[in-house]
One Martini backbone bead per residue (centre of mass of N, CA, C, O) as a GRO file, in nm:
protein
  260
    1UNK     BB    1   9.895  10.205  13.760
    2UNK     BB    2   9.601  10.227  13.622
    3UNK     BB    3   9.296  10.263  13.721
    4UNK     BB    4   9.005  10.230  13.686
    5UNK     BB    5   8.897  10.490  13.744
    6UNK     BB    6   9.115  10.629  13.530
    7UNK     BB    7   9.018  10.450  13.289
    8UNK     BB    8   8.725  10.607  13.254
    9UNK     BB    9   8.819  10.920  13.328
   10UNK     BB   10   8.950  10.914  13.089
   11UNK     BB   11   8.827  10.833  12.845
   12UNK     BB   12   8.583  10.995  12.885
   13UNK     BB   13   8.760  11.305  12.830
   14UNK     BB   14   8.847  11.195  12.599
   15UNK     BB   15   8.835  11.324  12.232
   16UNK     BB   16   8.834  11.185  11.999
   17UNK     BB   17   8.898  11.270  11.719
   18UNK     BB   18   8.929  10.975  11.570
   19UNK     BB   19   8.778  10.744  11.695
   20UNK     BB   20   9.093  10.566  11.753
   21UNK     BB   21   9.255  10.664  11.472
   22UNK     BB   22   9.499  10.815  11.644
   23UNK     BB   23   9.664  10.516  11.693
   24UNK     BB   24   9.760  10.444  11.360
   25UNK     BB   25   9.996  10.645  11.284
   26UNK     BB   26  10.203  10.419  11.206
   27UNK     BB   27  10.015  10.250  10.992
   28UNK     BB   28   9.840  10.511  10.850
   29UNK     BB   29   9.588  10.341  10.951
   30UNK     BB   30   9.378  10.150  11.031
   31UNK     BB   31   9.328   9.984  10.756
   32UNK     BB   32   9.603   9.877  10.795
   33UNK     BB   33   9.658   9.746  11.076
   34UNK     BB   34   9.405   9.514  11.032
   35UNK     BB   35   9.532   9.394  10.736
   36UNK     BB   36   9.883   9.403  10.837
   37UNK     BB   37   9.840   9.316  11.185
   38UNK     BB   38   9.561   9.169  11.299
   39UNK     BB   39   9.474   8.962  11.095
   40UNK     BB   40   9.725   8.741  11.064
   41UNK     BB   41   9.666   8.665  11.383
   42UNK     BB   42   9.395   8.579  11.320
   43UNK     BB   43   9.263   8.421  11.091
   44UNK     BB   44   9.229   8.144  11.228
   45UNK     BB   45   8.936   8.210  11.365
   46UNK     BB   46   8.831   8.366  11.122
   47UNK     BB   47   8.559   8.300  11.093
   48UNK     BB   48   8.235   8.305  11.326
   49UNK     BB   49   7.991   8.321  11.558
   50UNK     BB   50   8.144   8.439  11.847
   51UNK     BB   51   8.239   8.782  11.959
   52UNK     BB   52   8.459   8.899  12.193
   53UNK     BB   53   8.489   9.265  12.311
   54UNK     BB   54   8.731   9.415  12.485
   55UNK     BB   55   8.750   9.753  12.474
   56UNK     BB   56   8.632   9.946  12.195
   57UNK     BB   57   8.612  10.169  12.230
   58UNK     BB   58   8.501  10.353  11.896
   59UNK     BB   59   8.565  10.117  11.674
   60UNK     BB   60   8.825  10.028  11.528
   61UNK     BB   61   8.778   9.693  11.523
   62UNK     BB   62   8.514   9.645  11.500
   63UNK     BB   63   8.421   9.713  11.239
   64UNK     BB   64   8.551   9.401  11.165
   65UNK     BB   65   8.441   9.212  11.348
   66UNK     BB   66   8.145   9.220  11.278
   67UNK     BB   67   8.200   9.074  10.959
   68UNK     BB   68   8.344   8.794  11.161
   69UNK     BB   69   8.025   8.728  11.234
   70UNK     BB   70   7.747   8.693  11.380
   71UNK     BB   71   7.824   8.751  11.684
   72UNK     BB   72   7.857   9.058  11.882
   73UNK     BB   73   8.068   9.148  12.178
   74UNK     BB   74   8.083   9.471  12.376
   75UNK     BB   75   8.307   9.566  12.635
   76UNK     BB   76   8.316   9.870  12.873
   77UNK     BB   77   8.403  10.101  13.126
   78UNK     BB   78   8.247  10.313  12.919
   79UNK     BB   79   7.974  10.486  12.826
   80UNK     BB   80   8.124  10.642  12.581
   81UNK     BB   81   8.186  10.422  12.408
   82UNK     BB   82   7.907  10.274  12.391
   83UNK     BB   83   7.774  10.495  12.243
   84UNK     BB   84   7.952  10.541  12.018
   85UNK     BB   85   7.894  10.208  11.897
   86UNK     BB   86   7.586  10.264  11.877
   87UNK     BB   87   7.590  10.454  11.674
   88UNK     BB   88   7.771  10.397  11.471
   89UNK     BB   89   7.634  10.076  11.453
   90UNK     BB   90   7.325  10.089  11.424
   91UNK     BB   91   7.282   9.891  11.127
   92UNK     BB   92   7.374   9.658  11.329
   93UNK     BB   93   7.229   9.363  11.451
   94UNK     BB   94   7.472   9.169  11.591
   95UNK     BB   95   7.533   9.406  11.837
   96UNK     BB   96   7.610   9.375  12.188
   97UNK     BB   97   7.594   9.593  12.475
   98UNK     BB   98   7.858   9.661  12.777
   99UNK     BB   99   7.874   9.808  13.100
  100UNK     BB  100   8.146   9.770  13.288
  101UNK     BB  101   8.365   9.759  13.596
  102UNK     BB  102   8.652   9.601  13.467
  103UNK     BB  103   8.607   9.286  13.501
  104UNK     BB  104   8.304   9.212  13.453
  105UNK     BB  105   8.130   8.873  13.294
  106UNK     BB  106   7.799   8.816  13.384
  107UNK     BB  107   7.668   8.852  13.072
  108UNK     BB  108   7.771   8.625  13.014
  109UNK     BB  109   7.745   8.327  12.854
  110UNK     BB  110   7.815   7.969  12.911
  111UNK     BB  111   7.965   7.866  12.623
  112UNK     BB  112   7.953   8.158  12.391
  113UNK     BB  113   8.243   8.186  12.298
  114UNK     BB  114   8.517   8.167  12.029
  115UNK     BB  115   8.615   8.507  12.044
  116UNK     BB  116   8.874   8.678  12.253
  117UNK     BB  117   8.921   9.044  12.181
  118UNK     BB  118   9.196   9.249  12.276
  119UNK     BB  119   9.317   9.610  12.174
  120UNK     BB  120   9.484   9.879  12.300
  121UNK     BB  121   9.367   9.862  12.615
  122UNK     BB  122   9.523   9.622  12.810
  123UNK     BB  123   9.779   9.833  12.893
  124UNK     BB  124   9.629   9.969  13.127
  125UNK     BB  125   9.602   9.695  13.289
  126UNK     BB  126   9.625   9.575  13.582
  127UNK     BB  127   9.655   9.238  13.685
  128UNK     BB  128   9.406   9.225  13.813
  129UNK     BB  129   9.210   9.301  13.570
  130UNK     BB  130   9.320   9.013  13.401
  131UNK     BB  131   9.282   8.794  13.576
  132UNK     BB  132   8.969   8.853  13.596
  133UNK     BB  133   8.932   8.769  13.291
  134UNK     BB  134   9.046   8.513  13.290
  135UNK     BB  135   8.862   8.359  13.535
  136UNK     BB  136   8.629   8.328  13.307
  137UNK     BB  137   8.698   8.190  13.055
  138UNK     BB  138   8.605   7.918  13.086
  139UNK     BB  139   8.313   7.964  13.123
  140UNK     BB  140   8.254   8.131  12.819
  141UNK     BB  141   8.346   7.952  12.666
  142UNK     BB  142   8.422   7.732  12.405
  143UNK     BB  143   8.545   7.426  12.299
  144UNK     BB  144   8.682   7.644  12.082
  145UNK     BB  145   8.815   7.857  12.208
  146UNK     BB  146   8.960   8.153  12.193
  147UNK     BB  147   9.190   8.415  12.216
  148UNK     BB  148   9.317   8.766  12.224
  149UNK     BB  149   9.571   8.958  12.418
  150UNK     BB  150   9.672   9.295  12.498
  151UNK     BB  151   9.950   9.363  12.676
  152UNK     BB  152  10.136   9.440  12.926
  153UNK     BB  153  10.529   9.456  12.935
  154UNK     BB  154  10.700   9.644  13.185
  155UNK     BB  155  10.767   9.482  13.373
  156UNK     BB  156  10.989   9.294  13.184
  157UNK     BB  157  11.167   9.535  13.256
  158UNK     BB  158  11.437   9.670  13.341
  159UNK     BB  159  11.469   9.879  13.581
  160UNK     BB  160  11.748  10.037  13.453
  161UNK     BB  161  11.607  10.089  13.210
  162UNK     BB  162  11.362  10.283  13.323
  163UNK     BB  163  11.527  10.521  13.435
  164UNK     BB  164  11.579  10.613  13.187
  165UNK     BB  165  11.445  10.906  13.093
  166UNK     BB  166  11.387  10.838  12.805
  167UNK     BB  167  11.245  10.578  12.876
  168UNK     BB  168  11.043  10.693  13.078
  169UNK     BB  169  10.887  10.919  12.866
  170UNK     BB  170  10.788  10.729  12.700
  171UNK     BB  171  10.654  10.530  12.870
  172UNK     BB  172  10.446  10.755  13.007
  173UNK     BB  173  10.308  10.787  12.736
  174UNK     BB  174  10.144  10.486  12.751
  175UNK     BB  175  10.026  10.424  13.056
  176UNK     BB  176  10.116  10.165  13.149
  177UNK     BB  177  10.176   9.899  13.301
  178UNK     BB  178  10.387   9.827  13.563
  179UNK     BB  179  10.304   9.511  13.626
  180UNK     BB  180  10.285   9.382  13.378
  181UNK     BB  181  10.336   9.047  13.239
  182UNK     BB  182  10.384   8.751  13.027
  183UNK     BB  183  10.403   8.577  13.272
  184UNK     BB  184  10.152   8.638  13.430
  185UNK     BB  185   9.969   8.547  13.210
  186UNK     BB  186  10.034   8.238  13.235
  187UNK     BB  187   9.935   8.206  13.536
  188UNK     BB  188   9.672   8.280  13.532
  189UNK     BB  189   9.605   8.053  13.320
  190UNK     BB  190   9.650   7.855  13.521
  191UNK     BB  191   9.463   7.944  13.748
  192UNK     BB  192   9.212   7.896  13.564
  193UNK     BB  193   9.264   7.646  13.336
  194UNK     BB  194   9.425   7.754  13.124
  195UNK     BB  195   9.605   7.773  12.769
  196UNK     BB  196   9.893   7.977  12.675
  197UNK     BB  197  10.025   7.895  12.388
  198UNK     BB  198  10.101   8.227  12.315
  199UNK     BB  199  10.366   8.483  12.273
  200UNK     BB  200  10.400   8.856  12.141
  201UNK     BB  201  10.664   9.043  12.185
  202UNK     BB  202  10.640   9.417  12.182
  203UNK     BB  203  10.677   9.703  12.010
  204UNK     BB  204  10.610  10.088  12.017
  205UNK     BB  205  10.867  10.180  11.951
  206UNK     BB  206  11.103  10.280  11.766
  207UNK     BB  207  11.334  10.435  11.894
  208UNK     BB  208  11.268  10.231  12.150
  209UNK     BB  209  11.336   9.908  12.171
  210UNK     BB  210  11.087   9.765  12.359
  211UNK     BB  211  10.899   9.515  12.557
  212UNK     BB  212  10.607   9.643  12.654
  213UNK     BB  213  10.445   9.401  12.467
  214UNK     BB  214  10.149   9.161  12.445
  215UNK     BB  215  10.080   8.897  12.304
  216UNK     BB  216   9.788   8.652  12.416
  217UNK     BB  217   9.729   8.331  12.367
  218UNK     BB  218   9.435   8.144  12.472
  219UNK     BB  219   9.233   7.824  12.614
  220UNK     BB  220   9.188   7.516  12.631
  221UNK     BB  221   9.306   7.245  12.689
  222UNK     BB  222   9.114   7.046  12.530
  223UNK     BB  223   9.159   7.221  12.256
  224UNK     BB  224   9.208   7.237  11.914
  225UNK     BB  225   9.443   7.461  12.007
  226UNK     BB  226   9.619   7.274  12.190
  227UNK     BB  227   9.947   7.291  12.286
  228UNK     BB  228  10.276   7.417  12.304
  229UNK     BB  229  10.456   7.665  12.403
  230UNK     BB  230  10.485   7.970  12.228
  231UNK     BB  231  10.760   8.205  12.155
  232UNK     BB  232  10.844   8.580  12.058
  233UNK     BB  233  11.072   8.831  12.014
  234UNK     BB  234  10.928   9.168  11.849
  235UNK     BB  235  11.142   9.463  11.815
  236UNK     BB  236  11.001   9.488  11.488
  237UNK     BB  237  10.694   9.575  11.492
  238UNK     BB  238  10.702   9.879  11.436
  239UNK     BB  239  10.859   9.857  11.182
  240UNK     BB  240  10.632   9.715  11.016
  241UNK     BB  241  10.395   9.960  11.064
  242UNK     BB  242  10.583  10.140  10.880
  243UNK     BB  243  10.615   9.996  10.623
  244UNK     BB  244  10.277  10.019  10.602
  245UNK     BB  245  10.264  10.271  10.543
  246UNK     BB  246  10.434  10.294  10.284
  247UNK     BB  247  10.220  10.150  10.137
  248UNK     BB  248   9.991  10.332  10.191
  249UNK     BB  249  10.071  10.589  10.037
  250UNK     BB  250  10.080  10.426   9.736
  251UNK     BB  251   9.800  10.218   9.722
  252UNK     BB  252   9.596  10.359   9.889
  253UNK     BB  253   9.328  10.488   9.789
  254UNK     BB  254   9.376  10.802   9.940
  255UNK     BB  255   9.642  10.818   9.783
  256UNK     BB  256   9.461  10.913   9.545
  257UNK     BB  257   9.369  11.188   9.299
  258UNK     BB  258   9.086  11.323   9.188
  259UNK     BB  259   9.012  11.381   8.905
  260UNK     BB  260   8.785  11.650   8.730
   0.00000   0.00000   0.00000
């Protein structure tokens, strides 16, 4: 759990009540998440003439990925995710969409994208999943494409520590994959012949700092990003967008009020 057709079924169903900006109340709202939060880990990368967002839900992201390049392409497993991104962006002329099975990049042409960037979306997907994903990844790019996935690391929490009730239901409250894990990323890595430059094991639950997610940075061998493997454990990620969310509440144009 859960699979591609359960991840289309929720998807599909839920409420979207805020546009996919109801996952940033930790951060205070999306637009701390971006310039506080995911900013920061890409900026290195962009802009650039070319970005595929793998998975964009309501366009969370998109928004502002689509002004950090020539052209971006957006796909997602859910038709109803990819229509409301159409419909939001109808104004933005440099954005294509695409409906896939939840694994198929056939779409993509050969050595044409520059960044491929998923957040917050491949944390439900399981390891067949991700590495299909990755097994592409060699052909889309460009010879100096960078990569940035978000993905679960819950398989690499201590059995004993998952068993814990509260730790339990903390876990199944964000649905994430019980099989993947940092390692796996790196090995699928391998096996496509990317290389996975660095990894930012990170917590989303402050109450319980556990390592269940991570950002996964991957390139070509050959590629000017292309390093020695560089990884570590920020238990305080969560802490981070906490202290976020107090600068939003301060500075952030909508936190004064208007005199009339």
């Amino acid at each position: 759990m859960p699979t591609v057709e359960q991840n289309r079924a929720n998807w599909t169903e839920h409420t979207w009540a805020g546009q996919g900006d109801e996952w940033s109340g930790l951060w205070g709202g999306t637009e701390s998440l971006w310039w506080g939060s995911l900013l920061p880990r890409l900026h290195a990368f962009v802009p650039t003439e070319t970005i595929l967002e793998i998975a964009p839900g309501f366009g969370r992201a998109t928004q502002y990925l689509k002004d950090l390049c020539q052209h971006l392409t957006v796909v997602d497993v859910t038709e109803r995710c990819i229509d409301a991104c159409k419909q939001r962006f109808s104004s933005s002329s440099n954005i294509t969409y695409y409906v896939n099975d939840g694994k198929s990049l056939n779409m993509i042409s050969d050595h044409s994208i520059d960044v491929v960037f998923s957040f917050d979306s491949l944390v439900h997907a399981e390891p067949d999943v991700i590495k299909a994903y990755l097994s592409q990844m060699r052909r889309i790019l460009k010879p100096n494409g960078m990569g940035f996935i978000h993905h679960s690391n819950v398989g690499g929490i201590p059995p004993f520590i998952k068993k814990i009730p509260f730790i339990r239901r903390a876990l199944d409250q964000g649905w994430r994959s019980e099989g993947m894990t940092a390692r796996l990323f790196q090995r699928y890595c391998e096996q496509a012949e990317l290389q996975c430059v660095g990894q930012e094991i990170i917590n989303r639950i402050t109450r319980y700092p556990l390592p269940h997610d991570c950002f996964s940075l991957f390139t070509l061998p050959y590629s000017p990003w292309a390093r020695r493997y560089r990884a570590f454990t920020n238990l305080g990620f969560a802490y981070e967008a906490a202290y976020l969310a107090k600068q939003t509440r301060l500075y952030s144009k909508s936190s004064f009020r208007t005199e009339i």
